[in-house]
PAZAPA-4460 file (N, C-alpha, C; in steps of 0.05 Angstrom, whole numbers, plus 32768, in hexadecimal, padded with zeros to 4 digits):
% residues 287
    n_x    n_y    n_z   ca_x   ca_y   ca_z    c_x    c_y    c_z   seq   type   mol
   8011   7FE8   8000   8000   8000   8000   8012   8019   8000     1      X     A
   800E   802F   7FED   8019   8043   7FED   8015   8056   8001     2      X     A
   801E   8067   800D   801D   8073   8024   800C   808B   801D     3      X     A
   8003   8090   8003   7FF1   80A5   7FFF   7FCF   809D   8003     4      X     A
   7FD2   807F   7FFB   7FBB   806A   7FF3   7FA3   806F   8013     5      X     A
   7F96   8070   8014   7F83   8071   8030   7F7F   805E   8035     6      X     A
   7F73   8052   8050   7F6C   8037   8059   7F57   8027   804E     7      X     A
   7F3E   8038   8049   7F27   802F   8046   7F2B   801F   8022     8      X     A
   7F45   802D   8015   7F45   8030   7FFC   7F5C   8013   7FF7     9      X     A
   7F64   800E   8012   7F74   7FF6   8008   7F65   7FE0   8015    10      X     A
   7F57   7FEB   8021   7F3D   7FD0   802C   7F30   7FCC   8012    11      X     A
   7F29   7FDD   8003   7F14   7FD8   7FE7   7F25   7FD2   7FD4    12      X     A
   7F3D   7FC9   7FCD   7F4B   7FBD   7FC4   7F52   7FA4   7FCF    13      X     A
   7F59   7F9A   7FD9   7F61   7F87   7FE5   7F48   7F6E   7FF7    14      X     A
   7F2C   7F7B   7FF0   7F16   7F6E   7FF9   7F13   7F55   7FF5    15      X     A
   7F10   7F4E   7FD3   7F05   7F48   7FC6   7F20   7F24   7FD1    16      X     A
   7F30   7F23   7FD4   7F44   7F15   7FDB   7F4A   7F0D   7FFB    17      X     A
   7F37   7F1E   8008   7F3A   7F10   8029   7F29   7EFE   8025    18      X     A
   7F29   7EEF   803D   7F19   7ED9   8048   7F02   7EDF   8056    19      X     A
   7EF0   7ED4   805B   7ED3   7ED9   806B   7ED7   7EE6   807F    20      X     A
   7EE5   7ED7   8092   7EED   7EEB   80B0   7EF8   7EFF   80AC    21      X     A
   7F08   7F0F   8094   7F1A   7F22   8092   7F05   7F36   8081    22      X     A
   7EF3   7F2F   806F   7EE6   7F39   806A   7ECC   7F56   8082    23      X     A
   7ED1   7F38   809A   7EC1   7F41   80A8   7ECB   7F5B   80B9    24      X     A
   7EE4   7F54   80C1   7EF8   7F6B   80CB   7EFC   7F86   80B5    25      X     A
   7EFA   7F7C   809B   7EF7   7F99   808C   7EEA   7FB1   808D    26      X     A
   7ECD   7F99   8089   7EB4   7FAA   8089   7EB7   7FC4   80A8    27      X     A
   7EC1   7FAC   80B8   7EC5   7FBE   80D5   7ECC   7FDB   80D6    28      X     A
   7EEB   7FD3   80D0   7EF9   7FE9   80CC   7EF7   8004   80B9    29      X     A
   7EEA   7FF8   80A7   7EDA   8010   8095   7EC6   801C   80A0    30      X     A
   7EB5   800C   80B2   7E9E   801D   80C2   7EA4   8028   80DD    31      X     A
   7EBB   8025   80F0   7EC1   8028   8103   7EEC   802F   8101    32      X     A
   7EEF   803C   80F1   7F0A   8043   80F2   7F11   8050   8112    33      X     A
   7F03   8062   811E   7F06   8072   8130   7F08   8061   814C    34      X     A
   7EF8   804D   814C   7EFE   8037   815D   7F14   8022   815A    35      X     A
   7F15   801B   8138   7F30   8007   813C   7F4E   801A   8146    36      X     A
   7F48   803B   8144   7F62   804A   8147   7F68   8046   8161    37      X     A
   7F5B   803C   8174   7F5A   8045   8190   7F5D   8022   8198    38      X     A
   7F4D   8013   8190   7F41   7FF4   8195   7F5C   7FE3   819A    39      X     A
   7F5F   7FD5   81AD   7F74   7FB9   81A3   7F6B   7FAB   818C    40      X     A
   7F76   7F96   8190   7F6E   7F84   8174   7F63   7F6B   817E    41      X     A
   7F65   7F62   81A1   7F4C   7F52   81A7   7F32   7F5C   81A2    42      X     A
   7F32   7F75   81A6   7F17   7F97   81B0   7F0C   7F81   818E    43      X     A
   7F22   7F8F   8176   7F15   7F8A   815B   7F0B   7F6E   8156    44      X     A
   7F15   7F5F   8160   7F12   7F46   8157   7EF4   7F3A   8166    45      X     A
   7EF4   7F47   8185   7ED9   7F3C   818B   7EC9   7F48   817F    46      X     A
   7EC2   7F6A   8179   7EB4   7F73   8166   7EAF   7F67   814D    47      X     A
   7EBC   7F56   8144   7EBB   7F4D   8121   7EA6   7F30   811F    48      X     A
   7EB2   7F22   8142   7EAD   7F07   8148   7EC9   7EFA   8135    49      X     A
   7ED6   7EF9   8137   7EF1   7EF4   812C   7F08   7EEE   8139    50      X     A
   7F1B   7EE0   8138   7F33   7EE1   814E   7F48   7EF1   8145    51      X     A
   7F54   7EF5   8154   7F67   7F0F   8154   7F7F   7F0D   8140    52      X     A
   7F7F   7EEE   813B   7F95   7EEB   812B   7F87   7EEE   8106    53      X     A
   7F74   7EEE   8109   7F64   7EF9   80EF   7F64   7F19   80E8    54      X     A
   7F64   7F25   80FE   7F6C   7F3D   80F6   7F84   7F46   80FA    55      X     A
   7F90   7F3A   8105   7FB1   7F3E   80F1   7FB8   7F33   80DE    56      X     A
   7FAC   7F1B   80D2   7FAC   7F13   80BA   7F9A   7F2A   80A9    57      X     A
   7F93   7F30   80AB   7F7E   7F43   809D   7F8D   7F5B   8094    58      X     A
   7FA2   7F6B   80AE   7FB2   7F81   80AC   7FC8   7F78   809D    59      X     A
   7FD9   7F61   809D   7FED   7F51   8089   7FDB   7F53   806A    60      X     A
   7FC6   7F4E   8071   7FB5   7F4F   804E   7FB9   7F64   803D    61      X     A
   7FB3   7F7B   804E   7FB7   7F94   8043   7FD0   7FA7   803A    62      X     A
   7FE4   7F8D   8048   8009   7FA2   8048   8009   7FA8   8066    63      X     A
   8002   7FA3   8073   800D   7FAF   808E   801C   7F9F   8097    64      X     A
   8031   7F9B   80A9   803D   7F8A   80B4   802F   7F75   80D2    65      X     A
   8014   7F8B   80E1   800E   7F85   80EF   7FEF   7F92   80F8    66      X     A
   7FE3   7F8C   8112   7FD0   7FA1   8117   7FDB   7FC0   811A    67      X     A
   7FF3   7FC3   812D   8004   7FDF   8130   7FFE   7FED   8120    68      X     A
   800B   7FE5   8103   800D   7FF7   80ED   7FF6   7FFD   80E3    69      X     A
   7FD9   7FEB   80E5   7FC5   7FFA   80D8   7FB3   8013   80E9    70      X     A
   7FC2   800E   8102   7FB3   801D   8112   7FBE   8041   8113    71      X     A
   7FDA   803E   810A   7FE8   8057   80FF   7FDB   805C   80EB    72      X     A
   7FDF   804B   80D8   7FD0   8058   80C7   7FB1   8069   80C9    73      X     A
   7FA6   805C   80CD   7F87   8068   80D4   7F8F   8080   80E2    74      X     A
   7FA5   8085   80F7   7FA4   8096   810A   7FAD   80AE   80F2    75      X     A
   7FC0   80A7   80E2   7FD4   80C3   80CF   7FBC   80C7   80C4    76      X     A
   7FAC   80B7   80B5   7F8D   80C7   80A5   7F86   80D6   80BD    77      X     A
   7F7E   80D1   80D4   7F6C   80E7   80DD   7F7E   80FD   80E3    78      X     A
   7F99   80FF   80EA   7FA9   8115   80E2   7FAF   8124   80C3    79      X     A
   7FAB   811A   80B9   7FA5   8126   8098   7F8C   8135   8093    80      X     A
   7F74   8124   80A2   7F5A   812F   8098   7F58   814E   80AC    81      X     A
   7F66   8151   80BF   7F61   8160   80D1   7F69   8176   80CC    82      X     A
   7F65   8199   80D2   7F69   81AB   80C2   7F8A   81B1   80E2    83      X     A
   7FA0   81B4   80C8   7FB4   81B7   80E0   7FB7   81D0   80EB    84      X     A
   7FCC   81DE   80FD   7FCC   81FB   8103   7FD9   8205   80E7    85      X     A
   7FE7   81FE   80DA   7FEE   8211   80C2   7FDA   821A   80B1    86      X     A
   7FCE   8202   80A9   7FB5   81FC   8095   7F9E   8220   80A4    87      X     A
   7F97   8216   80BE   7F83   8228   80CE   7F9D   8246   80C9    88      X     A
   7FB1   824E   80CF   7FB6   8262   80D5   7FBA   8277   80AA    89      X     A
   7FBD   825B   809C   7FBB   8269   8081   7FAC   8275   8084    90      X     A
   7F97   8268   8088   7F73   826F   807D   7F6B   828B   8086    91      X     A
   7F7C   828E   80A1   7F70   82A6   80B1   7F85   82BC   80AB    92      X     A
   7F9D   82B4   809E   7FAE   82CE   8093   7FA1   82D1   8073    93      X     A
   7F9E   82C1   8064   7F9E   82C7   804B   7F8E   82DA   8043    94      X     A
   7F9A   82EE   802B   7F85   8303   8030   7F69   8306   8020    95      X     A
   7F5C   830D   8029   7F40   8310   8021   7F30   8320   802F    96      X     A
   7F1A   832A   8014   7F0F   8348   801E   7EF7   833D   802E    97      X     A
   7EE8   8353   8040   7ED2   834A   8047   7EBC   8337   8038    98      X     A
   7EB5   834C   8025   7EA0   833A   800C   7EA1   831F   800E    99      X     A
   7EC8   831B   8002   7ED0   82FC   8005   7EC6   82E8   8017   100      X     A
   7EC5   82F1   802E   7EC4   82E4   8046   7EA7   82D8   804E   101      X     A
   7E95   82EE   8045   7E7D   82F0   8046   7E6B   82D8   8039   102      X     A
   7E78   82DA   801A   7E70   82C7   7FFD   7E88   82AC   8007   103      X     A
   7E98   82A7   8017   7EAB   8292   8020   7E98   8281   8029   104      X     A
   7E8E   8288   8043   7E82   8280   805C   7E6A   827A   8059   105      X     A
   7E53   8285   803E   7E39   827C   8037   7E41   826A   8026   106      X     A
   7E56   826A   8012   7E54   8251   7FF8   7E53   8241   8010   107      X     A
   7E6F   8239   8024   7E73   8228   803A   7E5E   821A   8044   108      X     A
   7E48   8227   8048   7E37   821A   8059   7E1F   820E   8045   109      X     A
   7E1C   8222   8032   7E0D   8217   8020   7E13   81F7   801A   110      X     A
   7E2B   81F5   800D   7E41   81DB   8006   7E3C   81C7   8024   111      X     A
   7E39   81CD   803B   7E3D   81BD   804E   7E29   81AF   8050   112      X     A
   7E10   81BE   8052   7DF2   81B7   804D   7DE1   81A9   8037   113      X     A
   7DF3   81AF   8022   7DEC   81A0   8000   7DF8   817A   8015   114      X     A
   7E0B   8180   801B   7E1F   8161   8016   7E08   8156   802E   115      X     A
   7E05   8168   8040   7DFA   815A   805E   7DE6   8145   804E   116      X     A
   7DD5   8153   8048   7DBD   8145   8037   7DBE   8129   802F   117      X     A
   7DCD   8133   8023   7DD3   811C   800E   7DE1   8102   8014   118      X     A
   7DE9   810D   8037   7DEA   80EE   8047   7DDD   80E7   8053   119      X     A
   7DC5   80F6   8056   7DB0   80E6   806B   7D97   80DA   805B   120      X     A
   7D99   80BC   806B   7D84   80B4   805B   7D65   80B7   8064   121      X     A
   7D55   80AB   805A   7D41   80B4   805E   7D2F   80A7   8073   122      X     A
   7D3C   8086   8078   7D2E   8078   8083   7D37   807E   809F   123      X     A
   7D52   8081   80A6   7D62   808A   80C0   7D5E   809E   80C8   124      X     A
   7D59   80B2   80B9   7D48   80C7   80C4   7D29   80C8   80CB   125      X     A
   7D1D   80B9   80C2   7D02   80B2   80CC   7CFE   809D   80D7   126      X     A
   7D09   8087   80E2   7D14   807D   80FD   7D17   8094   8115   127      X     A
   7D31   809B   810E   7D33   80AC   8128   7D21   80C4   8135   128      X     A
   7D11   80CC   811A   7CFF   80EA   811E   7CED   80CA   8137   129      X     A
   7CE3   80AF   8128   7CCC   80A6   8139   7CD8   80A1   8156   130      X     A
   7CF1   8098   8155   7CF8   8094   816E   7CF8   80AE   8183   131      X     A
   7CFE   80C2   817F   7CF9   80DB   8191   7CE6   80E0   8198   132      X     A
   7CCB   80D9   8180   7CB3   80DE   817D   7C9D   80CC   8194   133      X     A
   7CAA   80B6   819B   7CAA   809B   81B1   7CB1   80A4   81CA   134      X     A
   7CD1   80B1   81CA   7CDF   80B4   81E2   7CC9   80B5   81FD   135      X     A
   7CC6   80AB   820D   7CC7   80B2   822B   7CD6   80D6   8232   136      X     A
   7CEA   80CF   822E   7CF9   80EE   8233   7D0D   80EE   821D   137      X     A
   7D1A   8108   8217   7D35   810C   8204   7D49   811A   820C   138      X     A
   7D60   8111   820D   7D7F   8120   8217   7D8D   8124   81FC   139      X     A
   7D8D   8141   8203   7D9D   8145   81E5   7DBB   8152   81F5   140      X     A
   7DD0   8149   81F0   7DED   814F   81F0   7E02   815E   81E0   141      X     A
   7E09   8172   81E8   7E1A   817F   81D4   7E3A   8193   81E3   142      X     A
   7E47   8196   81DE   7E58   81A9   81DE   7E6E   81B9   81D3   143      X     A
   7E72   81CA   81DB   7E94   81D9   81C4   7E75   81DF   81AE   144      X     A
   7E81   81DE   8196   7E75   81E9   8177   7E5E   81DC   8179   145      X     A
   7E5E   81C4   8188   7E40   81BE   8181   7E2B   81BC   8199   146      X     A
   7E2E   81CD   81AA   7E20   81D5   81BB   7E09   81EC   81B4   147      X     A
   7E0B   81F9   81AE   7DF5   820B   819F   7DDE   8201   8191   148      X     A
   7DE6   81EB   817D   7DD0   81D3   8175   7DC9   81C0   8181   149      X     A
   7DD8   81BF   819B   7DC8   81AB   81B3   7DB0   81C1   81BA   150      X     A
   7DB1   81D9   81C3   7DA0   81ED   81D3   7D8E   81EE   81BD   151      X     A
   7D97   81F4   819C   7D79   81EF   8192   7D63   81E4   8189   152      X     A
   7D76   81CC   8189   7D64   81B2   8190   7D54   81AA   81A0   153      X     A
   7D5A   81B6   81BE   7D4F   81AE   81D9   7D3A   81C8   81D9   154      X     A
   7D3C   81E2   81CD   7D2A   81F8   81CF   7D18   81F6   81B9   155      X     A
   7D17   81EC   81A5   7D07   81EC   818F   7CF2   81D0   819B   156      X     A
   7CF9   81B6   81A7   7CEF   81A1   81AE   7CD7   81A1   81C1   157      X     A
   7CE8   81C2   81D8   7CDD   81C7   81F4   7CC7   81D2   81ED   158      X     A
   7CC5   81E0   81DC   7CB3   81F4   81CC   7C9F   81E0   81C4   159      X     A
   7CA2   81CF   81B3   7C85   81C6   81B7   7C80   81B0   81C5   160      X     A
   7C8C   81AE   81DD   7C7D   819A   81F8   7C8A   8182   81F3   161      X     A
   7C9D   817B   81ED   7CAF   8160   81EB   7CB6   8162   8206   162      X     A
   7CC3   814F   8212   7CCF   8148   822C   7CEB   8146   8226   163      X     A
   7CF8   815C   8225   7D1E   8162   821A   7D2B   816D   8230   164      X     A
   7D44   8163   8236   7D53   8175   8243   7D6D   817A   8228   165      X     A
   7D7D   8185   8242   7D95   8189   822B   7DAA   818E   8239   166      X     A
   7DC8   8184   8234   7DDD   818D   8249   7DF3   8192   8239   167      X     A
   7DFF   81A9   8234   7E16   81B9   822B   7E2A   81B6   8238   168      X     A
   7E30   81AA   824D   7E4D   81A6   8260   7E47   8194   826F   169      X     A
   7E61   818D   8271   7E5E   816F   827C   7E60   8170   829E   170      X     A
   7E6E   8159   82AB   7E6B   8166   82C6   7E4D   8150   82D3   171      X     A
   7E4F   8166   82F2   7E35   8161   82FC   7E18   816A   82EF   172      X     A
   7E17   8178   82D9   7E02   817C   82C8   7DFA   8165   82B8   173      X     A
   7E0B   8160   82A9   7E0D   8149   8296   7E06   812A   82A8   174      X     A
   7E14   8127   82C0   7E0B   8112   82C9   7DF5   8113   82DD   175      X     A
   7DE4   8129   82E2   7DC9   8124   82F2   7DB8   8120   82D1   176      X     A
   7DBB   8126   82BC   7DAF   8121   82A3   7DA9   8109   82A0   177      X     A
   7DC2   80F7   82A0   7DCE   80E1   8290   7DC3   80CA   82AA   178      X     A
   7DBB   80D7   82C9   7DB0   80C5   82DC   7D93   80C7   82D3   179      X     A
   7D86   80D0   82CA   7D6A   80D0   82C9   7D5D   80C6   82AD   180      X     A
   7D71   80C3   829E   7D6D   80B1   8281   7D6D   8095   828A   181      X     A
   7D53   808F   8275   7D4A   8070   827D   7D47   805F   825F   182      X     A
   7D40   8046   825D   7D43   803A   8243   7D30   8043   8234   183      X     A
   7D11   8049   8239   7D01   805D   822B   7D08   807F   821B   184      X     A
   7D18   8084   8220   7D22   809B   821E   7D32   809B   81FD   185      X     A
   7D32   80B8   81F1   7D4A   80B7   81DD   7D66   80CB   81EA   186      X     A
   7D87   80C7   81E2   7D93   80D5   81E8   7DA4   80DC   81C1   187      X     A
   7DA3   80F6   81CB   7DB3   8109   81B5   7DC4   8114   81B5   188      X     A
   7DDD   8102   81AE   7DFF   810C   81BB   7E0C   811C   8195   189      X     A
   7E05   8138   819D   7E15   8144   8183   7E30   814C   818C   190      X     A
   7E42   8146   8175   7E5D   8148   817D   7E73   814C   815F   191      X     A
   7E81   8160   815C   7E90   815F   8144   7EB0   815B   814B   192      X     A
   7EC3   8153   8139   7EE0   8154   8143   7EEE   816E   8151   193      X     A
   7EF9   8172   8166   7EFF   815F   816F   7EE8   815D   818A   194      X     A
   7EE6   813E   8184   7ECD   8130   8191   7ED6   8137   81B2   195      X     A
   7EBC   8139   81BD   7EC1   8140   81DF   7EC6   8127   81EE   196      X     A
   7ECF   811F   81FF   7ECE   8105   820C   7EAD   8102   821A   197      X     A
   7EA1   811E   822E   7E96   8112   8238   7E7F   810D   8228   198      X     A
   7E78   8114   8209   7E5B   8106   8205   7E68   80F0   81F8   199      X     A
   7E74   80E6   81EC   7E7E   80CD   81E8   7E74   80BE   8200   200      X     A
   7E82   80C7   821B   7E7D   80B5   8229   7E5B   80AF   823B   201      X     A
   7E56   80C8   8231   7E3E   80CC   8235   7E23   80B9   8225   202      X     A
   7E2A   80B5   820E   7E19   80A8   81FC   7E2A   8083   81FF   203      X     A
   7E3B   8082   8208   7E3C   8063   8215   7E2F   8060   822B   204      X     A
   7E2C   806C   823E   7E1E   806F   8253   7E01   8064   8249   205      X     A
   7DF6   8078   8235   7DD7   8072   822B   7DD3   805B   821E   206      X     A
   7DE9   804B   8213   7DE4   8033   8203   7DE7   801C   821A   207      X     A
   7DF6   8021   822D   7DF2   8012   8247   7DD5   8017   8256   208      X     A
   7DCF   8027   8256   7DA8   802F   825B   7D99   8013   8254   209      X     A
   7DA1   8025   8238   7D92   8012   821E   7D7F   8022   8218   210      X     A
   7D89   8041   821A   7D75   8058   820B   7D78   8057   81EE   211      X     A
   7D63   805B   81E0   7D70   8067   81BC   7D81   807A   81B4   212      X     A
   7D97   8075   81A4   7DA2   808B   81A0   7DAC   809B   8188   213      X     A
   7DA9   80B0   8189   7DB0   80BF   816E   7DD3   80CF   8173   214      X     A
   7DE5   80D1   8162   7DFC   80DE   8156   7DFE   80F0   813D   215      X     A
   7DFF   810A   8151   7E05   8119   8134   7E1A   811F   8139   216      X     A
   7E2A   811A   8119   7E4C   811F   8123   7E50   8123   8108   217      X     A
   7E74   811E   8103   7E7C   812E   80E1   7E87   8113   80DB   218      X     A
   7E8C   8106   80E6   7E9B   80E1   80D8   7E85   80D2   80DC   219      X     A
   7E8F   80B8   80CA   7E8D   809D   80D1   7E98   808C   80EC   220      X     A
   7EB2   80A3   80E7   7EC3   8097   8104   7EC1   80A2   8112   221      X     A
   7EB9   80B4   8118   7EAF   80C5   8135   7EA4   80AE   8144   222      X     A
   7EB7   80B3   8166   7EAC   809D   8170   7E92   809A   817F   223      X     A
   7E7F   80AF   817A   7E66   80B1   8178   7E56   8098   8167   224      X     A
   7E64   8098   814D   7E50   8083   8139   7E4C   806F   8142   225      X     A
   7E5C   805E   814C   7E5D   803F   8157   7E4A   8034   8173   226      X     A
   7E45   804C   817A   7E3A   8052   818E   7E15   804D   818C   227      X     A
   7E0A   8062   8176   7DF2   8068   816B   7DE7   8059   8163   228      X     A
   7DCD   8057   8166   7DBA   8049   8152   7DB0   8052   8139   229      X     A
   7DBB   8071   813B   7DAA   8083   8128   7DCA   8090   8125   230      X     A
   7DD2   8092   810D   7DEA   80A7   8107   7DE0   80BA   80F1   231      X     A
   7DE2   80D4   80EF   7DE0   80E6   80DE   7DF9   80F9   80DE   232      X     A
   7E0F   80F9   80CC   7E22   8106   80C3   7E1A   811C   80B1   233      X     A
   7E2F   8136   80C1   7E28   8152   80B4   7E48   815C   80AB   234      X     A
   7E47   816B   8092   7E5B   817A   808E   7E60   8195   8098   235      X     A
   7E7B   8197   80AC   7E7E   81AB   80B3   7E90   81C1   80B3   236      X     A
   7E9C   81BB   809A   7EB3   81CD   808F   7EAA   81EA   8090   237      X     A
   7ECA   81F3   8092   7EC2   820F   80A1   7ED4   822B   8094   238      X     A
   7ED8   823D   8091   7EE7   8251   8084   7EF9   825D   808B   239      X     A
   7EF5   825C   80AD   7F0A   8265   80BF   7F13   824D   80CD   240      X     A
   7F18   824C   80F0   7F24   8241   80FB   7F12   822E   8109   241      X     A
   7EF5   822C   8104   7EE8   8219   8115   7ED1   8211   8100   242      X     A
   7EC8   81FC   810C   7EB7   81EC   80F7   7E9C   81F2   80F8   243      X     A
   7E85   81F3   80E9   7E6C   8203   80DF   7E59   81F7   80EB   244      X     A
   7E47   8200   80FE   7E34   81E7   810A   7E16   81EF   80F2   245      X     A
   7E14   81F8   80DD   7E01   81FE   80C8   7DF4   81E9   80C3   246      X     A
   7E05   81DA   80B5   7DF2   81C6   80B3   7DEA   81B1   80CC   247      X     A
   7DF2   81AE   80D6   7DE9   819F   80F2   7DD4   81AE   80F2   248      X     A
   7DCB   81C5   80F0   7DB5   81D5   80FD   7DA1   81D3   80E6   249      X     A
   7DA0   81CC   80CB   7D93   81C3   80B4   7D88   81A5   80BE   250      X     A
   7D97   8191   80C9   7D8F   817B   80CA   7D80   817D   80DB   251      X     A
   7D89   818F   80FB   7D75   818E   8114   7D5D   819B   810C   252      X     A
   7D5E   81A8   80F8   7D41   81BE   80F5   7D29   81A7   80E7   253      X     A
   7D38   8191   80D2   7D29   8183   80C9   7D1D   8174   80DB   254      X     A
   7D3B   816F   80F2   7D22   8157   810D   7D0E   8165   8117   255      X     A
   7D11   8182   811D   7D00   8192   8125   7CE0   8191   8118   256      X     A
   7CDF   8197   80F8   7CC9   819E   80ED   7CBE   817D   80E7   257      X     A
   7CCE   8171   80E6   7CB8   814E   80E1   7CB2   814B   80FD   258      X     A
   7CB7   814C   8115   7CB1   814C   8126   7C8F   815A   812B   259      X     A
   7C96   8175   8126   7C83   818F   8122   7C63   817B   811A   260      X     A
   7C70   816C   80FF   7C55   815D   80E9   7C51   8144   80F5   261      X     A
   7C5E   8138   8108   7C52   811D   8114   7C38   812E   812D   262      X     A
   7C3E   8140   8134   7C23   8148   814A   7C29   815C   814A   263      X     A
   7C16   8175   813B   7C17   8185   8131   7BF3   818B   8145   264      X     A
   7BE9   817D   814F   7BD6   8193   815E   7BE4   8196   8183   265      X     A
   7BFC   817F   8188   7C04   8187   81A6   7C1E   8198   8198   266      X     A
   7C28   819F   818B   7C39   81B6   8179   7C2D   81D8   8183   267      X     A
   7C16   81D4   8173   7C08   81F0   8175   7BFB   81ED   8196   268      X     A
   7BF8   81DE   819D   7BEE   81E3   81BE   7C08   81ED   81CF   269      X     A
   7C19   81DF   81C8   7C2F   81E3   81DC   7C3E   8202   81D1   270      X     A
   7C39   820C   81B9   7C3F   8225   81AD   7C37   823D   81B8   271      X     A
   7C20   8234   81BF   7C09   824E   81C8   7C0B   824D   81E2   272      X     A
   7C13   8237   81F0   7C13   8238   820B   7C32   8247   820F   273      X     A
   7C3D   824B   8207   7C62   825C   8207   7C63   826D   8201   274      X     A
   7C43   827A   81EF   7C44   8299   81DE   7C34   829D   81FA   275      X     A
   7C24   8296   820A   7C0F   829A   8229   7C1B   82A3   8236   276      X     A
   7C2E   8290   823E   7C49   8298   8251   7C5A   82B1   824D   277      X     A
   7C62   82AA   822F   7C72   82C4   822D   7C67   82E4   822E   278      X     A
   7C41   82E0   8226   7C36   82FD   8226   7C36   82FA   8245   279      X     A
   7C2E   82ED   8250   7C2A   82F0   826F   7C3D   82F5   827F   280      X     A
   7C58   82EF   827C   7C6C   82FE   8283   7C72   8316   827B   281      X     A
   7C6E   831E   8265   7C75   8339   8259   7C93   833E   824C   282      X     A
   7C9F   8320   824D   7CB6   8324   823D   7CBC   8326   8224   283      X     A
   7CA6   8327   8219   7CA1   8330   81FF   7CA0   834B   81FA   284      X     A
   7CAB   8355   81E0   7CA9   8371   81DB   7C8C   8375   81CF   285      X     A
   7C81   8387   81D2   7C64   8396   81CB   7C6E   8397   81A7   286      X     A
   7C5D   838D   81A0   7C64   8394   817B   7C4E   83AB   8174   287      X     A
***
């Protein structure tokens, strides 16, 4: 394997010539890179149902000398894919006029939101809209960049009378949350690189429940995916130095409005009861 060659790309070469069990370890590692980066190779091998010496036969299949070397490998991709400090400090010297910046940052998001699309399917998203739609209660999880689309997830939900919390930091907040989640329940761990530890560990927590769970993240290998029952991947390329939560907030708006159309008369009840509140407080401005 050439050192320019990617992993997934010498697995799809080299497929067609493994054996059953090695096959089976492929498929793995193409769906869970982010875990074999971290995983032993017993970890892989009970994952596959395989013995361990199959997946080092498997890593010998490909050119590697061993498991070691494939696990570098995987590791230098996600250092390649990752935007480095030079890469980030170009972007933010190079020059460009306002306008630029302006027409940068909408193509950007536009482009982020075209691609989002176009990975979510239809049936996984209407799974998961039913499973929220079921929930007992919902924990939605977020922080760093993607905390803002945790809060409007959990405020758009609250709004029309769902049973949502939501926790933006981890801590004793996060775990009086994560105590009161039960197997009826859905949990919603959004997370982009670089991934937080605590909803990772947070959303193992929920699959030990045996709550439903949804991942919104920017990989396959985010170690969120392996985790989920429900994965929805967003693009979040960005113009400056941090990554775009746009489309994340395109996908959450869609959970929002199918939501809206499954009960659409406790929607408008719970609507009017928050416009009540709010005239009755007076924190509304007089129009």
């Amino acid at each position: 394997m050439t050192a320019k060659e990617s992993v997934s790309a010498s697995i799809a070469a080299a497929f067609p010539r493994l054996s059953k069990g090695q096959k089976q370890v492929a498929r793995f590692v193409v769906d869970n890179e982010y875990f074999v980066a971290c995983a032993s190779v017993a970890e892989v091998a009970q994952r596959t149902d395989v013995s361990p010496a199959t997946v080092v036969r498997f890593c010998q299949a490909l050119g590697y000398e061993g498991y070691p070397d494939l696990q570098a490998a995987i590791r230098q991709e996600f250092l390649r894919s990752a935007p480095t400090d030079r890469e980030t400090e170009e972007r933010l010297t190079s020059p460009a006029s306002e306008d630029d910046v302006l027409a940068r940052v909408f193509a950007t998001d536009i482009e982020n939101i075209k691609h989002t699309m176009g990975l979510v399917a239809r049936e996984t998203f209407e799974s998961a809209v039913a499973a929220i739609d079921q929930a007992s209660g919902i924990l939605v999880v977020g922080g760093g960049v993607s905390a803002p689309a945790a809060l409007f997830f959990a405020h758009s939900l609250k709004t029309m009378g769902l049973p949502i919390q939501v926790a933006t930091a981890g801590g004793t907040p996060l775990s009086l949350e994560l105590s009161a989640l039960g197997k009826d329940d859905v949990f919603v761990g959004i997370s982009f690189r670089r991934y937080l530890r605590e909803i990772v560990e947070a959303m193992s927590r929920a699959e030990e429940i045996g709550a439903r769970r949804i991942a919104i993240t920017d990989s396959q290998v985010s170690p969120l995916a392996p985790l989920a029952d429900y994965v929805f991947l967003t693009f979040t390329g960005g113009v400056a130095h941090s990554a775009s939560p746009i489309a994340c907030l395109s996908l959450i708006n869609a959970f929002v409005a199918a939501l809206a159309f499954r009960r659409p008369q406790q929607t408008l009840a719970a609507l009017r009861s928050v416009d009540a509140v709010y005239r009755d407080s007076q924190i509304l401005l007089e129009e």
